[in-house]
N, C-alpha and C positions, 0 to 999 in steps of 0.2 A: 265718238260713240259712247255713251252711256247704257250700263246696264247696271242693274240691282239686283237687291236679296226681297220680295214680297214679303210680309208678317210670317211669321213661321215658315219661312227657309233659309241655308245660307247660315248666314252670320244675322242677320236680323233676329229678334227675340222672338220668343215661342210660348209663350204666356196668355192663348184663349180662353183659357178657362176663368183666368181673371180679368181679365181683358177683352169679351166677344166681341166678334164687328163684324158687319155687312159686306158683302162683294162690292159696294159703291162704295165703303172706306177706301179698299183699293185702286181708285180711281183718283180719289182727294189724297191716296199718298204720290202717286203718279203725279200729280203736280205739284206737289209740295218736294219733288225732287228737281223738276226742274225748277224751279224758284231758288234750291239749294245752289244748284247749278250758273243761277242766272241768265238761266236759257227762257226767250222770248216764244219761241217758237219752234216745233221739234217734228220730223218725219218718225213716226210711231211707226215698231211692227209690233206685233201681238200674237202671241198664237197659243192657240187654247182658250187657258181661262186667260189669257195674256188680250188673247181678241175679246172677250168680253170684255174686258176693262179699256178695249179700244172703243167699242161701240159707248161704251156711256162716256169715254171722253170725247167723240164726234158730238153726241148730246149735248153734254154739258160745260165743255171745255173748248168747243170749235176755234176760238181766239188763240189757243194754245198751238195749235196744230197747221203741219204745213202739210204733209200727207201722213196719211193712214192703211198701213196692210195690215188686216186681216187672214192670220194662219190658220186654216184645219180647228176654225171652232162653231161653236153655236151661235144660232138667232136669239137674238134676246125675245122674251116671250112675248105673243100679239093676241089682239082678240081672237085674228082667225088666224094663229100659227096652225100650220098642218100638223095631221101626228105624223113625228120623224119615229123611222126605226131608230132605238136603242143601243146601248156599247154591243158587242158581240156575248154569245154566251158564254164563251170562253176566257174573252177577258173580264165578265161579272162574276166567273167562279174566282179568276185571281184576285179582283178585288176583295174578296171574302177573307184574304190573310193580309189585308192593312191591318200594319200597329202591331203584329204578333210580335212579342221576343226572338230575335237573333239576332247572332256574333256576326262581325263585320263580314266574315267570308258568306258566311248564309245570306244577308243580306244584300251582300252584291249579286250572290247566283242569284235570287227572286229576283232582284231588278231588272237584271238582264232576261229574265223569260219576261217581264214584263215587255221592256221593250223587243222583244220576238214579236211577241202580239200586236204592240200597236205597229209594228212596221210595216206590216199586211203581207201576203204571201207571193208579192211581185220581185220586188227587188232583192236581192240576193242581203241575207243578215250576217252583219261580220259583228261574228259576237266581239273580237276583241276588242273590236272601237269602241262597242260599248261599253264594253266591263273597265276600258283606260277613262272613256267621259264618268262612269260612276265612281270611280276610284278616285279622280280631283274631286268631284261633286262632295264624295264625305271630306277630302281631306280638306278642302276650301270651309262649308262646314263646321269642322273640328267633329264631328259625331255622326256614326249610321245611322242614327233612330231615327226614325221618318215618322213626320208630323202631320197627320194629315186633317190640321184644323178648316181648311180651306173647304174641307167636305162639310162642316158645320157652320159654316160663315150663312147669315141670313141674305137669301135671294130674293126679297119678295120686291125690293126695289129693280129688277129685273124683267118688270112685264110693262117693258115701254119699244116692243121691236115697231110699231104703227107709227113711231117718231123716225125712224131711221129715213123715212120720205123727206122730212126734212133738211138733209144733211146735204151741205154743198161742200164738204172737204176731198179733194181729189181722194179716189178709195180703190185699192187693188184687193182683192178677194181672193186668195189665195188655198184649192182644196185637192186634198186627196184621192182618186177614187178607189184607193184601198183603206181607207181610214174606216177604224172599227170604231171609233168613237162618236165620231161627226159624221158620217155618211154624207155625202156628194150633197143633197139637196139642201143639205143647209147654207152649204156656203153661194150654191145656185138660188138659195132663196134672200140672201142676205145681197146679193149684188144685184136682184132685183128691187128689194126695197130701198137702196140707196141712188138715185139720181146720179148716171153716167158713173155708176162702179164699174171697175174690169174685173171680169170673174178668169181669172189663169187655173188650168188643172196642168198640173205635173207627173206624167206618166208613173204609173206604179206606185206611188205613193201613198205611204200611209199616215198612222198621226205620227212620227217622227222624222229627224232629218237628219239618216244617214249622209254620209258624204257624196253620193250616187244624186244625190240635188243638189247640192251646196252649188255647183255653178248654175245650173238655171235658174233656181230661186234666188240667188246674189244679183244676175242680172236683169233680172223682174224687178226689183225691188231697188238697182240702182236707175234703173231706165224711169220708172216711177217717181222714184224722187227727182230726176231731173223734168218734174214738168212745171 
């Protein structure tokens, strides 16, 4: 298994403001790791903006790829995307304190209501799991300042969902129907436009993943890649 730090998280450098890039950068570093790797070919999962950067590597990368899940994210934009509802208002008010100053305790209490919110109001929130997964998070890291250049990275290479028809890479679609972020029919719209995608919904679920998923989505996502 392979995973990574994206440009501004992690241990990866944090340096947008001298360095802008596009959400399709992130695509062209996603292979430029496996190549580090020497890997031919890779079962991608994605979730978030994790699945956006799946979707343009089904585009632009299908050679790379052996399958593709798609996590609790969005359609890439189309001529005739629908209008989706929106994050929640509740979590657009939290979003309103990215990037503020505070000490690592403060910081980790906001994260943690953050992920309150996206967990959605089904499955029971154990705050400690969270506050132990944010606590490696900084110390992995080395720093709480949270960078949130990712919200400034240019989308406009992002209005290609009318290509998704094209894509013959086996695809499991993976969505929440508590997700305040992504709302259900995105991920019902994205396993529509992909030829023979499995659209999976997971009880209660919101955009995170508590341990209350970890075994059904581990078995989705291994049954998947055995095809």
């Amino acid at each position: 298994m392979i995973r990574y730090d994206h440009r501004d998280t992690g241990k990866s450098t944090h340096a947008f403001a001298e360095n802008p890039y596009a959400i399709t950068d992130l695509a062209a570093d996603a292979v430029a790791v496996l190549d580090g790797f020497g890997v031919e070919k890779a079962h991608v999962v994605g979730m978030s903006m994790g699945g956006i950067v799946g979707q343009l590597l089904l585009l632009d990368h299908p050679d790379r790829l052996r399958t593709m899940t798609l996590l609790c994210t969005a359609a890439l934009f189309g001529a005739d995307s629908p209008e989706w509802a929106g994050p929640s208002p509740e979590l657009l008010a939290l979003w309103q304190e990215l990037g503020q100053p505070r000490d690592r305790a403060a910081e980790i209490d906001w994260r943690v209501r953050h992920w309150k919110i996206l967990n959605g109001g089904v499955i029971p929130f154990d705050e400690a799991e969270f506050r132990r997964m944010e606590e490696r998070i900084i110390e992995h890291a080395g720093t709480h300042t949270e960078f949130p250049a990712h919200a400034h990275a240019d989308t406009s290479g992002l209005v290609r969902g009318d290509e998704l028809t094209t894509v013959r890479i086996p695809t499991l679609v993976v969505q929440g129907p508590e997700d305040p972020v992504n709302p259900p029919p995105q991920g019902e719209h994205i396993a529509k436009l992909i030829p023979g995608a499995e659209l999976l919904e997971i009880p209660g679920m919101g955009h995170a993943l508590p341990s209350a998923v970890h075994g059904p989505l581990a078995e989705a996502v291994l049954k998947h890649a055995r095809l």
